[in-house]
N, C-alpha and C positions, 0 to 999 in steps of 0.2 A: 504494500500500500504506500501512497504518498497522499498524507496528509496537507505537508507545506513546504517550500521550499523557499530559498533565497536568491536575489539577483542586488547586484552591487554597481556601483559607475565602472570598476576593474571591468566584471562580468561585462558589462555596456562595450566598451570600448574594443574588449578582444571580438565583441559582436561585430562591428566596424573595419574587422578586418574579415571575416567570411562573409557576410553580407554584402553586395553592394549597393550603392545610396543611399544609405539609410538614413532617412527624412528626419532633418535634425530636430523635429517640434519631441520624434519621441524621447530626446535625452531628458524630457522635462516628466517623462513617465515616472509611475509609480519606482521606487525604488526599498530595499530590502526583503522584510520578510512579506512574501506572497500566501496566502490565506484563499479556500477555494470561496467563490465568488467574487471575488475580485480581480480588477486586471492585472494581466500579465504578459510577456512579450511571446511572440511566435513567430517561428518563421513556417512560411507557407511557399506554396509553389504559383500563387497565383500569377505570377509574370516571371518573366522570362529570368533565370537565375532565380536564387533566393531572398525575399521580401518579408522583411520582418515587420510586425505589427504589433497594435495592442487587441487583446479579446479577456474577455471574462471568464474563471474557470468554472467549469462544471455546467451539464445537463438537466435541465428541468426534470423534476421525473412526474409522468403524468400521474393524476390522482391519489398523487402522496405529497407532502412536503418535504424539503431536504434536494439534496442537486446530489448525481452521480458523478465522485470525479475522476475515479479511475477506471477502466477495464482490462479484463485479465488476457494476457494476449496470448494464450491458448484457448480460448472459449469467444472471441473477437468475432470472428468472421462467422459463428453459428448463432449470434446474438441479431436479432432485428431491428434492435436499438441500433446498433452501432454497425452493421454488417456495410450499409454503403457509403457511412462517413471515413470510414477505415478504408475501403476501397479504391475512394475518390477525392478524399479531403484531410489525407495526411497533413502532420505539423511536427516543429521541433520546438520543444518547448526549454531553451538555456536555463541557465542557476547554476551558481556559484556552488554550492551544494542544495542535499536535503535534507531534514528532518525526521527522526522517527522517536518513540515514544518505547523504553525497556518497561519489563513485567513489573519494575516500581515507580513505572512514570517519568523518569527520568528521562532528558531530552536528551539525544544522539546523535550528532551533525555526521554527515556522511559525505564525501568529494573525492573529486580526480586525485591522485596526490601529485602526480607528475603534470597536469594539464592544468590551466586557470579555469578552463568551463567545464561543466556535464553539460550533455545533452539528451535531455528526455525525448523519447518517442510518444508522439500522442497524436488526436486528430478532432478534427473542430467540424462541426452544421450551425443550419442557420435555424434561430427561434425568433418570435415576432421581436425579441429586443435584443437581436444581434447574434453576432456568432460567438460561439461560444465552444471548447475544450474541452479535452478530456486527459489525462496522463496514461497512457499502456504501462501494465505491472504484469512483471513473469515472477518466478519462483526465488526467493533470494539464493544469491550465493555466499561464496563460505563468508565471505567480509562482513555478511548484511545479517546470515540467517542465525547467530545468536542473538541478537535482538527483535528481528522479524521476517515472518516467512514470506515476505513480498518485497520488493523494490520495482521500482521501476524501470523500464526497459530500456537502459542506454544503449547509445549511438558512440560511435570515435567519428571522427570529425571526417576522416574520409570516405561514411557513408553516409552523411548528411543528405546530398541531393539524389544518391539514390534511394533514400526513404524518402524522398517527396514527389520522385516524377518515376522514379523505376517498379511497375508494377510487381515485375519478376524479382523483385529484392525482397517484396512483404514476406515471403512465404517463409523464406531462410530468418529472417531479422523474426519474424514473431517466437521461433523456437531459439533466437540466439540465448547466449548464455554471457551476461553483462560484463565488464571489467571489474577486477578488486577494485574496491575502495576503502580511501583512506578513513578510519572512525575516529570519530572525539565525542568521548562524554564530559559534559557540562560537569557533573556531581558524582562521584566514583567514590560508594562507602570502602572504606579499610579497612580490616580485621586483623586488630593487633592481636599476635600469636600470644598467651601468657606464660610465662613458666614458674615452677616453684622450684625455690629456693632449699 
């Protein structure tokens, strides 16, 4: 799962270098920690190269309250929620790292350790007040799955635009198996050993 993630001015800027022209109003976007409904940055296919934007996270879900913000990307393509927004309306969702939540609550920042970005695989539709995102989560691995049995489904940078326009890349990329990353816990109880004397 991804709960929330983070983008930074660093995160912005190394964007500025895979992106091309990126329309300088959005330097003035949302920055830090990203929270699902709220906006956050995308890169999309919609023109020629890749085109970053802002969009708001999460799916309406009908006749419940609450927004879907993840799906599972082994179960993606047989979902009918999401089956031809995945098909036709992939996205890259950047951050500095992510966040997850250990069995005492405890916040867990999670990031590239060699790279300044992640980049999330995810994919966006349109609802009457906009388009809107979703984050893809596969199974964790070893770096992720002491704290949780999900992450999200990173990219390296050299298959960025084939997960935006390469149909024949989704099949391989939904079963990939993510990079280590680097962890940090916020708050790490100690257990002093005692002895007697």
């Amino acid at each position: 799962m991804c709960g929330r993630y983070c983008i930074d001015d660093e995160t912005f800027r190394e964007l500025e270098n895979v992106v091309r022209n990126v329309d300088v109003r959005l330097r003035r976007g949302k920055k830090g920690d990203i929270h699902p409904s709220q906006a956050g940055y995308v890169m999309t296919g919609k023109h020629p190269g890749l085109y970053l934007e802002e969009m708001n996270w999460g799916f309406p879900q009908y006749q419940k309250k609450g927004l879907l913000i993840n799906a599972r990307a082994e179960t993606v393509l047989d979902r009918k929620t999401f089956r031809d927004s995945v098909l036709h309306r992939r996205c890259i969702i950047p951050a500095k790292h992510f966040y997850e939540w250990d069995s005492d609550k405890n916040k867990v920042t999670f990031r590239r350790e060699e790279k300044k970005n992640l980049y999330m695989a995810g994919f966006y539709s349109h609802f009457r007040e906009g388009e809107r995102f979703i984050i893809l989560t596969t199974q964790a691995n070893e770096s992720v799955s002491p704290v949780h049995d999900r992450m999200p489904l990173i990219l390296d940078e050299n298959e960025l635009e084939s997960w935006v326009y390469d149909d024949a890349f989704l099949e391989f990329a939904l079963r990939k198996i993510p990079p280590g990353l680097h962890r940090k816990q916020e708050y790490e109880q100690l257990t002093l050993k005692m002895t007697e004397e």
